[in-house]
C-alpha positions in Angstrom: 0.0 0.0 0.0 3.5 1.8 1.1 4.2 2.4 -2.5 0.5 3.1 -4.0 0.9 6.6 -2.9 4.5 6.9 -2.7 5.3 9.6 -5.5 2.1 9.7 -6.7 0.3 13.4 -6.4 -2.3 12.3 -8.2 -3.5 9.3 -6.3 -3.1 10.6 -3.0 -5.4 13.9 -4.2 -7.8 11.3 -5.4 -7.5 9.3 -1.5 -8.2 13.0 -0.3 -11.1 14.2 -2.5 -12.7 10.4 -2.0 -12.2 10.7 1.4 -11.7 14.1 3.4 -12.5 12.7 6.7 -9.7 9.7 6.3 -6.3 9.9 6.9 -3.7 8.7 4.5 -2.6 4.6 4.7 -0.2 4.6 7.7 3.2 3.5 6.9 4.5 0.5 9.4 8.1 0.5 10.8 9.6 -3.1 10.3 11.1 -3.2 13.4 8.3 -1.6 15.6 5.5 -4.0 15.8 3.0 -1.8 17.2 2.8 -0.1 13.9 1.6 -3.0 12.2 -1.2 -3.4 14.5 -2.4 -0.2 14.5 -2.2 0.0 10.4 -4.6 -3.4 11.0 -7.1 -1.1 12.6 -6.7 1.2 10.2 -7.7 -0.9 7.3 -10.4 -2.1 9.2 -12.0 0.5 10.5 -12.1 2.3 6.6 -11.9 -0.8 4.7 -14.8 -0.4 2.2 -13.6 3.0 1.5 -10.1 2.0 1.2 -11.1 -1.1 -1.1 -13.4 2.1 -3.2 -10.5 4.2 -3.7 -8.2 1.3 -4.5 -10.7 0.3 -7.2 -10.4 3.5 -9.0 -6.6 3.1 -10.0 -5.8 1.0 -13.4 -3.8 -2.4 -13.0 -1.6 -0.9 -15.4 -0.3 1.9 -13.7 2.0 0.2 -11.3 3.1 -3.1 -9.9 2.1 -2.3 -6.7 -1.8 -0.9 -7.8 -1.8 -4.7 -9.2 -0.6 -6.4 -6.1 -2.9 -4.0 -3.9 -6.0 -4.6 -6.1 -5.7 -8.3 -5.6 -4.9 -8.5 -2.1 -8.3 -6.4 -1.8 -10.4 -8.9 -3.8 -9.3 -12.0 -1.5 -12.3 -13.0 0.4 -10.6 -13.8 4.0 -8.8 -10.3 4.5 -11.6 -8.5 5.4 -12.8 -11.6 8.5 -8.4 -11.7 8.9 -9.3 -7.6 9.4 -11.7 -8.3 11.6 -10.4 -11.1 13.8 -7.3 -9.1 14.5 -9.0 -5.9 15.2 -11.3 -7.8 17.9 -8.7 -9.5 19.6 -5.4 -7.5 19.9 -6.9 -3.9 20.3 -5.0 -4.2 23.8 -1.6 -5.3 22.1 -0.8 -1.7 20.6 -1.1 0.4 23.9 0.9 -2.8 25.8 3.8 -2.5 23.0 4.3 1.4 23.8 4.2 0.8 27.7 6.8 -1.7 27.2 9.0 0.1 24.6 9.3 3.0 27.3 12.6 3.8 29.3 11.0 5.0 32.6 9.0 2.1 33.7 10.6 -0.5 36.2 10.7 -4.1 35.7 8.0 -5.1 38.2 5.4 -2.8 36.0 6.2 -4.3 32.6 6.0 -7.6 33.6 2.7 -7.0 35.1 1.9 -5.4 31.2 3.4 -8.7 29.9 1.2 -11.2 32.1 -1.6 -8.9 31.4 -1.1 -9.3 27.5 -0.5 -13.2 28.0 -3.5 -13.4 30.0 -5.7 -11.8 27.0 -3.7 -14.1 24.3 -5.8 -17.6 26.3 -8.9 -15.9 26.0 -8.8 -15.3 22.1 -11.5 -17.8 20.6 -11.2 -20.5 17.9 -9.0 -22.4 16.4 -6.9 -19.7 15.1 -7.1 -18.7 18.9 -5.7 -22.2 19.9 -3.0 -22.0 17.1 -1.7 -18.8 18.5 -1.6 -19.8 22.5 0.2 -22.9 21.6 2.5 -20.5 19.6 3.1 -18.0 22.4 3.2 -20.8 25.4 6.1 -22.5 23.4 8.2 -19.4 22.8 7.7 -18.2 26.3 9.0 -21.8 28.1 11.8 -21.7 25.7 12.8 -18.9 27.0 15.0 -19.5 29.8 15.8 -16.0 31.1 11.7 -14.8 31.5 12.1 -17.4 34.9 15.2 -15.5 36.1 13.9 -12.1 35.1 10.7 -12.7 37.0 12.2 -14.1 40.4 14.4 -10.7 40.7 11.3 -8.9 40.1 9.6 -10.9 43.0 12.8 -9.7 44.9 12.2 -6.1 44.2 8.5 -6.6 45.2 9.5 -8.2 48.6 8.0 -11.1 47.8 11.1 -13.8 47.2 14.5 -14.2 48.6 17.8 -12.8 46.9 19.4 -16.3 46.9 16.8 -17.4 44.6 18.0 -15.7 41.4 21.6 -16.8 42.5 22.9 -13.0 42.4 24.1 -10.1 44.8 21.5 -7.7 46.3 24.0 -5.1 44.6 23.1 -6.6 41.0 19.7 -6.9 42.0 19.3 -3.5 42.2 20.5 -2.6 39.3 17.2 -4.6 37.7 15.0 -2.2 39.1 14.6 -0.5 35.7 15.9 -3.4 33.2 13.9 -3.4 30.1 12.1 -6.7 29.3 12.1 -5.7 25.4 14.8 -4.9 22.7 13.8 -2.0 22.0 16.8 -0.7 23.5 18.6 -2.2 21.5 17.2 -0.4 18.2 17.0 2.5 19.1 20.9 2.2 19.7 21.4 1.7 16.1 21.0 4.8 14.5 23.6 6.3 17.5 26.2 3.8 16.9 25.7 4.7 13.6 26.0 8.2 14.2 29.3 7.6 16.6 30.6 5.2 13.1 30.3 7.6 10.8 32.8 7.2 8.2 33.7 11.6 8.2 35.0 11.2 11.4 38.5 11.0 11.2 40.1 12.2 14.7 37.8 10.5 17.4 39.9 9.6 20.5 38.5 7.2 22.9 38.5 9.6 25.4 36.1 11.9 23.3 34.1 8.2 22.2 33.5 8.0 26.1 32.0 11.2 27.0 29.7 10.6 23.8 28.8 7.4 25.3 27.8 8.9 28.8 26.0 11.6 26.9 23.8 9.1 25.1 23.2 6.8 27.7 22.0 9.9 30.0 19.6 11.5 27.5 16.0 11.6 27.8 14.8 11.8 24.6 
């Protein structure tokens, strides 16, 4: 849909003249899944519209008006639209809280069991399929067991020896992020730091960078 509307004037004053009162498509990030969920809601809430607008562009302008116009015409996207829509509503909002850097690790696991909890109540076969999906990839892994004692520690509701660490390290899980969003985010800044003008970085100058980044905010 990305591409429909990418460099094209004239379709997007078409989307706009069709439909005043709709937004453009919203354009997903691959690596933040939160944005494919909400573009899901997007097509589902102005799907017939969408699939109106759609039907006004020629095959034979673009590859893309040709993949688009027969995605539209399948008969199980709009009740795959629908399905989603109904069951993960709560999924977008969890993403965010999770992807923040202020939250401690005792409140994003509660946001965690809170999505898993809503993941066993999704109906159907389709429901069944995805439980069984998410109940194998969380007992495989190992670290969610580990990561959940210390937060029992820093609720006062386990002993330290448990998790086999330190109180000192312990601690330092108070805000440890459960996602790797972190990890993203710090790719654009090493890539920044890497840049291939820089010519005269010392590693003393590379360290105060470091600090600087690692204390920002925003």
């Amino acid at each position: 849909m990305k591409k429909v509307f990418l460099k094209a004037p004239s379709r997007v004053q078409l989307f706009k003249e069709m439909a005043p009162e709709v937004p453009l498509p919203p354009q997903p990030v691959l690596t933040r899944w939160g944005t494919w969920l909400s573009a899901v809601f997007y097509y589902a809430a102005n799907f017939k519209k969408i699939q109106e607008i759609i039907s006004c562009f020629e095959e034979e302008e673009s590859t893309a008006v040709k993949i688009v116009h027969e995605i539209m015409q399948k008969e199980s996207l709009l009740c795959d639209l629908v399905f989603i829509a109904s069951n993960f509503t709560n999924f977008v909002p969890a993403i965010t809280y999770l992807e923040k850097r202020s939250e401690t690790l005792v409140d994003r696991l509660q946001a965690f069991d809170e999505v898993i909890d809503n993941i066993h109540k999704i109906p159907g076969i389709v429901g069944e399929d995805i439980k069984s999906k998410c109940d194998k990839v969380i007992s495989a892994n190992k670290d969610l067991k580990e990561i959940k004692s210390i937060a029992e520690v820093l609720k006062g509701n386990s002993n330290a020896q448990v998790i086999g660490m330190n109180i000192e390290s312990a601690v330092c899980f108070k805000y440890a992020p459960v996602t790797s969003a972190e990890v993203e985010r710090s790719f654009s800044q090493l890539k920044y730091i890497l840049s291939d003008r820089r010519y005269s970085l010392t590693p003393d100058n590379l360290k105060k960078m470091l600090v600087i980044m690692c204390n920002q905010t925003r």
